[in-house]
ROPAKOL-771356 format. One line per 2 residues: number of its first residue (from 1); their letters; for each residue x, y, z of N, C-alpha, C, O. Coordinates in Angstrom, 3 decimals, padded with zeros to 6 digits. Layout:
// residues N
NUM = A = X:Y:Z:X:Y:Z:X:Y:Z:X:Y:Z ~ ... .
// end
This chain:
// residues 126
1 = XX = -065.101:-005.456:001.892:-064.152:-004.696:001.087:-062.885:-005.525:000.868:-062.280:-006.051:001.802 ~ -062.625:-005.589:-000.028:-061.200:-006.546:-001.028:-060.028:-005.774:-000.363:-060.033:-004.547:-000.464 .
3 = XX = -059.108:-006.340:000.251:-058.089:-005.477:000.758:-056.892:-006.553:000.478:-057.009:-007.709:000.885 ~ -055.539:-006.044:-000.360:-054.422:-006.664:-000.633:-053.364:-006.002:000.295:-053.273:-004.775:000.293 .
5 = XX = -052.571:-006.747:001.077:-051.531:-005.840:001.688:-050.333:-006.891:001.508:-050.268:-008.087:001.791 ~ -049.143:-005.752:000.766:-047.723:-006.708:000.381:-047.015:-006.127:001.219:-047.094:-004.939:001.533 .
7 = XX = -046.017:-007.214:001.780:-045.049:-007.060:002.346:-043.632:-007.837:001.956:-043.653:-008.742:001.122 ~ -042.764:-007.550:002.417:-040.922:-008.241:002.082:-040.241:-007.605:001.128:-039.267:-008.186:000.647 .
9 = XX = -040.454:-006.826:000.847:-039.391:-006.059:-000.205:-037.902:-005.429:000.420:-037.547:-005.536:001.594 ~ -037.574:-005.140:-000.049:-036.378:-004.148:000.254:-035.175:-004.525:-000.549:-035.087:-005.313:-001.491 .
11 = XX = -033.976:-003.546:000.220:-032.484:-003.589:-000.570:-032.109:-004.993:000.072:-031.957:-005.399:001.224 ~ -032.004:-005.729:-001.610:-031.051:-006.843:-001.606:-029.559:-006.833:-002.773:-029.358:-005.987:-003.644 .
13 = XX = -028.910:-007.712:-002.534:-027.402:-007.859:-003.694:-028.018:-008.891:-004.385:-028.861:-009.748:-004.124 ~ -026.949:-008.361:-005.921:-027.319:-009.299:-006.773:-026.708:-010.047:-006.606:-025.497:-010.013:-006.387 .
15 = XX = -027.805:-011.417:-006.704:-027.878:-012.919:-006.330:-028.237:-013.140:-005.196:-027.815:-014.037:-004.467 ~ -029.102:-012.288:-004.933:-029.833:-012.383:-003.062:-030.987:-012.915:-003.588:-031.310:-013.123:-004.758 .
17 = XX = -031.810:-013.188:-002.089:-033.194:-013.337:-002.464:-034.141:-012.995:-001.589:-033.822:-012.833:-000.412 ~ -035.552:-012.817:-002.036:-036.316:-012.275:-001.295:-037.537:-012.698:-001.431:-037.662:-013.005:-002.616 .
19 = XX = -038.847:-012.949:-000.670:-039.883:-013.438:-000.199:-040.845:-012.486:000.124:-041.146:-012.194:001.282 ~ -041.346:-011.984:-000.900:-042.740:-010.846:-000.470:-043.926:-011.918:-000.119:-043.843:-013.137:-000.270 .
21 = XX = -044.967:-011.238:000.348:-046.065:-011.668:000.619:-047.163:-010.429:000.830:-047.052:-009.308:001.328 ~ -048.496:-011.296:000.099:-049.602:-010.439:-000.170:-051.030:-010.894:000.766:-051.919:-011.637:000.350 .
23 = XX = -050.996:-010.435:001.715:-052.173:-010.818:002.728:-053.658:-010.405:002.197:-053.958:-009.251:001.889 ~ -054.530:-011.506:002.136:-055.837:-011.229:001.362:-056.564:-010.785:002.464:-056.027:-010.955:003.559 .
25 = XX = -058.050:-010.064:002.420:-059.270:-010.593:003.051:-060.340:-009.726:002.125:-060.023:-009.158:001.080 ~ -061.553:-009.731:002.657:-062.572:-009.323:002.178:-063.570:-010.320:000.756:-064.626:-010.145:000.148 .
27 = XX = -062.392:-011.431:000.765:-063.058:-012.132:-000.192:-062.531:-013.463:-000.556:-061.382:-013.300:-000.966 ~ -062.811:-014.497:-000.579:-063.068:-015.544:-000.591:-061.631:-015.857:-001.242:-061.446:-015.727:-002.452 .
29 = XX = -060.782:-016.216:-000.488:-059.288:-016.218:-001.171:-059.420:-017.357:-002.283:-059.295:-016.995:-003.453 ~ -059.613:-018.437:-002.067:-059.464:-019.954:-002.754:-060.326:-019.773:-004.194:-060.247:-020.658:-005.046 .
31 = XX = -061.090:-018.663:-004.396:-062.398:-018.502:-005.636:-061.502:-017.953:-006.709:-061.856:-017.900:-007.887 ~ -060.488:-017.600:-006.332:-060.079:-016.245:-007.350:-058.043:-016.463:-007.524:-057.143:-016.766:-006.740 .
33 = XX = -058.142:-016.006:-009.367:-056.360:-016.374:-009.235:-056.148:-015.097:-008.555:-056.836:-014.232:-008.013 ~ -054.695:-015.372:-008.851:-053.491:-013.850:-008.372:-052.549:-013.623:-008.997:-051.844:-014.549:-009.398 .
35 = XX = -052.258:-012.324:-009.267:-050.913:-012.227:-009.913:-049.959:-011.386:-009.148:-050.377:-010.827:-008.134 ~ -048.603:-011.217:-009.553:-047.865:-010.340:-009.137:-047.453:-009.474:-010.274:-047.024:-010.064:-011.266 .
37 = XX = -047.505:-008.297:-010.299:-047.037:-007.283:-011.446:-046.115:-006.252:-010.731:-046.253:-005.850:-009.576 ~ -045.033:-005.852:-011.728:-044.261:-004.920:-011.071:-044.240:-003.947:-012.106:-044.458:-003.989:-013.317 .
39 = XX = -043.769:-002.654:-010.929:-043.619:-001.195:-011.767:-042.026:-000.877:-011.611:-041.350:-001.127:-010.613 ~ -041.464:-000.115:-013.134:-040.080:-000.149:-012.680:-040.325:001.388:-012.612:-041.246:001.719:-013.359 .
41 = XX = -039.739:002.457:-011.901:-040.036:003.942:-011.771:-039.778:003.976:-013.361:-038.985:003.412:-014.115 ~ -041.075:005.129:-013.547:-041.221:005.904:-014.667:-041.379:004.666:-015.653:-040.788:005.079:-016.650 .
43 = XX = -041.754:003.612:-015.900:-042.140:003.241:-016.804:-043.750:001.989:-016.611:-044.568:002.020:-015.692 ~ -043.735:001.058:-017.771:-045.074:000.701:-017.431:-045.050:-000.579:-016.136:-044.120:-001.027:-015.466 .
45 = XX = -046.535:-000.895:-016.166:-046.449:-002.184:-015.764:-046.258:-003.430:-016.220:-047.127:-003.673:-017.056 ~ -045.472:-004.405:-016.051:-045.178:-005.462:-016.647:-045.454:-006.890:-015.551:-044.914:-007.007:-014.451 .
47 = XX = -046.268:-007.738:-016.072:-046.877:-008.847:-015.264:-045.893:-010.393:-014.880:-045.731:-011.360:-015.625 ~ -045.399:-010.204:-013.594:-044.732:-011.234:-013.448:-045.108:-012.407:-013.473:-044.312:-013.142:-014.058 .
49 = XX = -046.235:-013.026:-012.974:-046.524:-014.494:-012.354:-047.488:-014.390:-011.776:-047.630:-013.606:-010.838 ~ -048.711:-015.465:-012.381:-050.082:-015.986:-012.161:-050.124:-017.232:-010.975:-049.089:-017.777:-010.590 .
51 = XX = -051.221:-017.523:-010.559:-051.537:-018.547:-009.859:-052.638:-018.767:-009.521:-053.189:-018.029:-008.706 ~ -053.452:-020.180:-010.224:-054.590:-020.389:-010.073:-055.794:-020.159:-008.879:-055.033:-020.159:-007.911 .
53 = XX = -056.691:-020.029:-008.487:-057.430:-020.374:-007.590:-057.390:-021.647:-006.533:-057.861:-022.671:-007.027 ~ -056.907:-021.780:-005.145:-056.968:-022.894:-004.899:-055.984:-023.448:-005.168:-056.033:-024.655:-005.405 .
55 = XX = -054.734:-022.726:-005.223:-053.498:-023.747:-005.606:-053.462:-024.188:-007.001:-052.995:-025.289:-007.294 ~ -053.874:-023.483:-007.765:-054.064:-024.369:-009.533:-052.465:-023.795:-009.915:-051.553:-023.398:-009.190 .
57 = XX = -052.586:-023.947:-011.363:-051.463:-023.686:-012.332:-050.517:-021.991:-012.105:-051.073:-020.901:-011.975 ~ -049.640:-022.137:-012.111:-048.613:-021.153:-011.873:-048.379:-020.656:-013.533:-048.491:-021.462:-014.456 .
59 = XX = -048.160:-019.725:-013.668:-047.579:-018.904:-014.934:-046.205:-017.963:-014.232:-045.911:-017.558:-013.107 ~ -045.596:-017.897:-015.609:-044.505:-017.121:-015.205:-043.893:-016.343:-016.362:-043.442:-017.005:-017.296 .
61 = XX = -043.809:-014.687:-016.421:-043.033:-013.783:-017.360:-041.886:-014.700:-018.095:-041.858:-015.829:-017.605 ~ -040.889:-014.485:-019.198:-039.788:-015.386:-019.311:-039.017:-014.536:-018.495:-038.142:-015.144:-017.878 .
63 = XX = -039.077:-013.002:-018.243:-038.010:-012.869:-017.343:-037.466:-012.887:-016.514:-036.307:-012.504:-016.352 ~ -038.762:-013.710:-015.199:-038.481:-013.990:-013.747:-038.783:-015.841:-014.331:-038.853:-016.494:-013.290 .
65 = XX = -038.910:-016.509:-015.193:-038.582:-018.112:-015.118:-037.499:-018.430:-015.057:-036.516:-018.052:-015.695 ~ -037.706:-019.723:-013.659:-036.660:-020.175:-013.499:-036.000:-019.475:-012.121:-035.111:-020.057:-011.500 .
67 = XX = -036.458:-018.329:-011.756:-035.698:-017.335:-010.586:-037.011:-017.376:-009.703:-036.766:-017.840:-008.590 ~ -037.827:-017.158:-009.816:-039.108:-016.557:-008.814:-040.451:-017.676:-009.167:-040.890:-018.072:-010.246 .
69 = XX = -040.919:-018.014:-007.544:-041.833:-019.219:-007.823:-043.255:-018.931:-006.703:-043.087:-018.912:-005.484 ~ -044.325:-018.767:-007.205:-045.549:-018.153:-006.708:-046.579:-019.192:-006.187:-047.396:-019.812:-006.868 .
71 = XX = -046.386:-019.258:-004.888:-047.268:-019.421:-004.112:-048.378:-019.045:-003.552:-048.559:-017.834:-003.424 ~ -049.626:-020.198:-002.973:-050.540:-019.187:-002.163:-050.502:-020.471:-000.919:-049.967:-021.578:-000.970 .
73 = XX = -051.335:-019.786:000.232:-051.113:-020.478:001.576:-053.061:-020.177:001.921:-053.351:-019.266:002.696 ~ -053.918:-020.810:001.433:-055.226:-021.112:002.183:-055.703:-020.905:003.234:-056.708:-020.229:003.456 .
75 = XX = -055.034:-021.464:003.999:-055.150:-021.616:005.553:-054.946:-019.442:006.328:-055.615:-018.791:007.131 ~ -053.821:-019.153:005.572:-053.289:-017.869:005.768:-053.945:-017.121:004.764:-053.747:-016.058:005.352 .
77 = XX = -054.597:-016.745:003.683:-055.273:-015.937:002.884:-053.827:-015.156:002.524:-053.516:-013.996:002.795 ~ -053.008:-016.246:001.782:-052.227:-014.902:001.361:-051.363:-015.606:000.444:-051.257:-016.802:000.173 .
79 = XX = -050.798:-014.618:000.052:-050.268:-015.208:-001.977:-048.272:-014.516:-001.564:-047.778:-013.536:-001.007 ~ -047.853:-015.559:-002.147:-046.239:-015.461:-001.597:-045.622:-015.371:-003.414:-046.194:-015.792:-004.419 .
81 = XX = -044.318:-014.687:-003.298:-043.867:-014.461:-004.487:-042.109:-014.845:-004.146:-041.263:-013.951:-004.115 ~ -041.897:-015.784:-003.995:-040.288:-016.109:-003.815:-039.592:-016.133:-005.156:-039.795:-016.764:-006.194 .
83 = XX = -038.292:-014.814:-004.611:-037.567:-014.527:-005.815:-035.906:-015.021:-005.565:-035.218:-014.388:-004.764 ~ -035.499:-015.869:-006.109:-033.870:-016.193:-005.985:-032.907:-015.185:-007.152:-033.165:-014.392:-008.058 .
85 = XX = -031.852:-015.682:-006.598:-030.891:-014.868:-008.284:-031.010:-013.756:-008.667:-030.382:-013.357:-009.648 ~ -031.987:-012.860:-007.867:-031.885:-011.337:-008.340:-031.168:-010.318:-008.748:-030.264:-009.995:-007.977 .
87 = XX = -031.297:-009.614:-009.862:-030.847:-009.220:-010.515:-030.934:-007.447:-011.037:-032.017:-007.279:-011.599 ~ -030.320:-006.482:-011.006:-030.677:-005.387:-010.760:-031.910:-004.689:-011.420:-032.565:-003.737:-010.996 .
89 = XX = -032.091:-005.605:-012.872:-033.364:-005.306:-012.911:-034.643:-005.913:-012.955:-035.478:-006.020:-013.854 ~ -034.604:-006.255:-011.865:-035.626:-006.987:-011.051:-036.382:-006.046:-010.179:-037.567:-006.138:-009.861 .
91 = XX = -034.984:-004.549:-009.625:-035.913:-003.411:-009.229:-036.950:-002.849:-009.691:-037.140:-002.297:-010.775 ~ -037.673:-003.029:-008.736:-039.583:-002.532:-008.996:-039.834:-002.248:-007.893:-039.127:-002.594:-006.947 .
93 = XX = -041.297:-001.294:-007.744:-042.080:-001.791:-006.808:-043.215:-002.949:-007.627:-043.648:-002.989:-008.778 ~ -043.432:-003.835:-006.395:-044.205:-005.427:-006.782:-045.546:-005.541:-006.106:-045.615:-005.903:-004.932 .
95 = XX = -046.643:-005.233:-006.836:-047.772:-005.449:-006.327:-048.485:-007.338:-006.789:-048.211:-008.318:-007.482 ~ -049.645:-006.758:-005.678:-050.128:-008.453:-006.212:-051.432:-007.944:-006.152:-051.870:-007.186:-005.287 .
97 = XX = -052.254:-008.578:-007.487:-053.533:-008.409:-007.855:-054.379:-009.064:-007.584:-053.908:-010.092:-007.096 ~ -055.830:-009.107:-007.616:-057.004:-010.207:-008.069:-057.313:-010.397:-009.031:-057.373:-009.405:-009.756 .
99 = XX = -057.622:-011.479:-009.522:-058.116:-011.541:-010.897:-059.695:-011.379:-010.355:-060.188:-010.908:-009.330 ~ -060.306:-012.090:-011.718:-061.999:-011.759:-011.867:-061.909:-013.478:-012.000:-062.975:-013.978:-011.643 .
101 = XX = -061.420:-013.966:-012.206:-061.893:-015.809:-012.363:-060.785:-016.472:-011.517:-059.741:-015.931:-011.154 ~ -061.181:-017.711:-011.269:-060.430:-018.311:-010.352:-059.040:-019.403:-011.726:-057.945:-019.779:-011.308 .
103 = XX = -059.374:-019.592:-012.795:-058.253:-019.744:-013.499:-057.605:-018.457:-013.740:-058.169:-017.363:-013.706 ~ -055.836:-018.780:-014.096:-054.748:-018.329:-013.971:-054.569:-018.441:-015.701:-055.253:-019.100:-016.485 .
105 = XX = -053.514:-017.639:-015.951:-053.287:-017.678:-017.576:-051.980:-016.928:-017.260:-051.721:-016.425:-016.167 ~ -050.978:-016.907:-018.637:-050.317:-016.127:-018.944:-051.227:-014.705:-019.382:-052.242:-014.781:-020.074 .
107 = XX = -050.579:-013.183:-018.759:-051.296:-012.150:-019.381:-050.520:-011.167:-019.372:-049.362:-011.335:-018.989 ~ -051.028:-009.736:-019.846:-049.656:-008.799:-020.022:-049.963:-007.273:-019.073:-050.738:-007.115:-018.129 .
109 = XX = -049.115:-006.364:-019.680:-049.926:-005.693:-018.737:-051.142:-004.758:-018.566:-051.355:-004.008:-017.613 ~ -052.157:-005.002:-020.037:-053.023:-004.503:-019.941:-054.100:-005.313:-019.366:-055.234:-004.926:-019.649 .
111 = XX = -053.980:-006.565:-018.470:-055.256:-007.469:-018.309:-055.806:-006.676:-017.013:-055.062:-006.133:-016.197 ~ -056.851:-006.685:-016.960:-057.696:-005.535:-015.975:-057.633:-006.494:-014.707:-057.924:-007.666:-014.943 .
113 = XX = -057.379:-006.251:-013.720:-057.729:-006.980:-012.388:-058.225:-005.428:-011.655:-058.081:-004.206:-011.674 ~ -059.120:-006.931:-010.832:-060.307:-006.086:-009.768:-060.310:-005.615:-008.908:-061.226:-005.016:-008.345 .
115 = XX = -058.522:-005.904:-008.400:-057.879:-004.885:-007.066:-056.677:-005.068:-006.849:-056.310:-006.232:-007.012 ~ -055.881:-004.312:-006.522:-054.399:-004.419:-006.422:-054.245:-003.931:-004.784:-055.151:-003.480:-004.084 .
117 = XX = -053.160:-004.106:-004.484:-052.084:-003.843:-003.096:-051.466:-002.841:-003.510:-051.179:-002.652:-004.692 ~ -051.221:-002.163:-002.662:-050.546:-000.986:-002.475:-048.901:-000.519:-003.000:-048.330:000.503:-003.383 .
119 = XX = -048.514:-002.229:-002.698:-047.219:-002.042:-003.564:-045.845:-002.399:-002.355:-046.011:-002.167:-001.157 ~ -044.701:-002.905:-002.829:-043.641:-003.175:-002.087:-042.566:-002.968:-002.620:-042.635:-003.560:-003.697 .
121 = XX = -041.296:-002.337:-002.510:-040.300:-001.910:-003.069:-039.698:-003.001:-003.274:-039.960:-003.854:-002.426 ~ -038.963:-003.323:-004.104:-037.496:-004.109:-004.227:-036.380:-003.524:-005.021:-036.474:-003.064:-006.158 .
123 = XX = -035.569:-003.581:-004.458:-034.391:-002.683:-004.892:-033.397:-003.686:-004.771:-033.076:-004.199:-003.699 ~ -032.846:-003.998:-006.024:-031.821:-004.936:-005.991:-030.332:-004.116:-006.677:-030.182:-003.687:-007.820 .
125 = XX = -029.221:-004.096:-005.360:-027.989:-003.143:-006.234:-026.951:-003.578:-004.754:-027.148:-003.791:-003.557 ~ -025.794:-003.544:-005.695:-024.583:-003.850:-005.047:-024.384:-002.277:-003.869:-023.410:-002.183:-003.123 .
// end
């Protein structure tokens, strides 16, 4: 069974930063990209940042480029989302997905992935 679990969110100030992380198992971490997508309350989902299979190519929204840089760790089965410069609306909760192929792309937020995490708050406010 595919199980995503995110963690590191919480209340930060703007221009803080923060370091979630998405612990894999149930499936072959290195086969498959990842993304991170966030929900802002009451509205849709919008797709932050891709990352290949295996460490491949990184993608990034234009509105977290340049601020937030997506990692994965092999050894640890788990996909990291480091965010600098935050900004109040940057508040979401931030899940991290599976894709279905192990390449990464820019995508939006209707691209279907095959399992998501539960979700991690970030709340960014003075």
């Amino acid at each position: 069974e595919v199980q995503l679990v995110e963690s590191g969110g919480g209340l930060v100030q703007p221009g803080g930063s923060l370091t979630l992380s998405c612990a894999a198992s149930g499936f072959t971490f290195d086969d498959y990209a990842m993304s991170w997508v966030r929900q802002v309350a009451g509205k849709g989902l919008e797709w932050v940042s891709a990352i290949g299979g295996g460490g491949g190519a990184t993608f990034y929204a234009e509105s977290v480029k340049g601020r937030f840089t997506v990692s994965r760790d092999s050894a640890k089965n788990t996909l990291y989302l480091q965010m600098n410069n935050l900004k109040p609306e940057d508040t979401a909760v931030y899940y991290c997905a599976k894709d279905v192929f192990r390449a990464a792309s820019y995508y939006d937020a209707t691209y279907e992935y095959d399992s998501w995490g539960q979700g991690t708050q970030v709340t960014v406010s003075s």
